[in-house]
N, C-alpha and C positions, 0 to 999 in steps of 0.2 A: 317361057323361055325368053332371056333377055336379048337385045337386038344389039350389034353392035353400035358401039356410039352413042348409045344411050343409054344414060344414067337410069338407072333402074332400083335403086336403093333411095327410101323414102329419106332418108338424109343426102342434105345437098354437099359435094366434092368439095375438098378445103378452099379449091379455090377461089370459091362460089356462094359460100357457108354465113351463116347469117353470125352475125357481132357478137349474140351472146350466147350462153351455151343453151343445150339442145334440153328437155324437160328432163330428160333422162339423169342429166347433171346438173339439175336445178340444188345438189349440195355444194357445188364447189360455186356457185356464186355468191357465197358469202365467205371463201376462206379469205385468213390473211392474203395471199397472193393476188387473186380476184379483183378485193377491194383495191391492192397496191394501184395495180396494173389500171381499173376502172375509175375509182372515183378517189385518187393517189393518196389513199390509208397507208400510213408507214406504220402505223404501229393501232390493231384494231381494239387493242384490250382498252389502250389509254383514250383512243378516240370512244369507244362505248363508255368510258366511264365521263370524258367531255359531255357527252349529250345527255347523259346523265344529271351529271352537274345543273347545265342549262334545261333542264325540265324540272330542278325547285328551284331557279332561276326565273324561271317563269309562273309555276306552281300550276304545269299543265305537263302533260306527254307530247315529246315531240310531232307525233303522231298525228296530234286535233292541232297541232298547229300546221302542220306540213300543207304547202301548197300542191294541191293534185299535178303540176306539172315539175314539180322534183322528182327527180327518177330512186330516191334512197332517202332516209333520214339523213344523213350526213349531210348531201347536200341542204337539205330543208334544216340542220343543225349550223351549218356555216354561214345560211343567209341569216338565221335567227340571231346569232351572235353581233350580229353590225348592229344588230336594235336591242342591244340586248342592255335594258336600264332598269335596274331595279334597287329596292333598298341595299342590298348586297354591295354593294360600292364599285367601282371601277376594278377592285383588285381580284375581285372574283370572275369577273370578267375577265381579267388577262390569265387569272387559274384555269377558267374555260376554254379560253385561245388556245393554250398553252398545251392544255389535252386533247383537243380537237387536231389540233398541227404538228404534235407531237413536235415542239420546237425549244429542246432541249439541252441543243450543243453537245451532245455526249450519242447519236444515232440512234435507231429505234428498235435493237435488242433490248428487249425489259432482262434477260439474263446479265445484260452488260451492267456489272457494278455500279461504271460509272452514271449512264442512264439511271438504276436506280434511287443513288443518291440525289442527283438532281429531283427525280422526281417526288423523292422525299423532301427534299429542303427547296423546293420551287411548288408544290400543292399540298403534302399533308402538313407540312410547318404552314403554311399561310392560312390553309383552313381550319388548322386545329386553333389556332390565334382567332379569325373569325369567331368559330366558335365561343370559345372563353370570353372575348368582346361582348358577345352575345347575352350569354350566361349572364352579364356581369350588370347589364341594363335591365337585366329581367327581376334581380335579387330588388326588393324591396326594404329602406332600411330601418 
């Protein structure tokens, strides 16, 4: 029988309540929202495909590279980007910025046309060109 004034529900009162959610809702700490609000993801689809990028950037998983004291890849994906030099040239880097910060002038609905577009003619045009650059050093004549 619980006492008055005391809390007696193994969960602690909102007011009181620990930062991150409770094990029970260990799925919504990765929605969109989550990430927004935590570690300021505006748009996760494009940010996963960023650290994506920057792991054949690296030619490792963000993972072996992450510092034990980053709370998320993302962070451990944002510090890696400051160092991030590879043959890939600086443009791929700023395609990795680009996706990681979802900084595309146009907001971070991937429904929004305009986002979109941009994202189309600011990472798959630069990378598809990458590419064929590529191709084109590899062809022997």
């Amino acid at each position: 029988m619980p006492m008055d004034g005391i809390q007696t529900s193994s969960k602690p009162s909102v007011l009181h309540g620990p930062t991150v959610p409770f094990e029970e809702d260990a799925s919504a700490r990765f929605t969109e929202e989550y990430m927004s609000h935590v570690y300021g993801v505006s748009n996760l689809a494009l940010c996963k495909l960023g650290l994506s990028l920057l792991e054949i950037g690296y030619h490792n998983p963000v993972r072996k590279l992450r510092s034990p004291r980053d709370p998320h890849e993302i962070i451990s994906g944002r510090k890696l980007l400051s160092g991030l030099h590879t043959s890939l040239g600086p443009r791929y880097q700023e395609v990795v910025r680009m996706c990681l910060q979802c900084v595309f002038g146009a907001g971070s609905d991937l429904s929004n046309e305009t986002l979109q577009n941009a994202v189309y003619s600011e990472e798959v045009c630069p990378l598809k060109d990458m590419i064929e650059r590529f191709e084109k050093l590899l062809i022997v004549p």
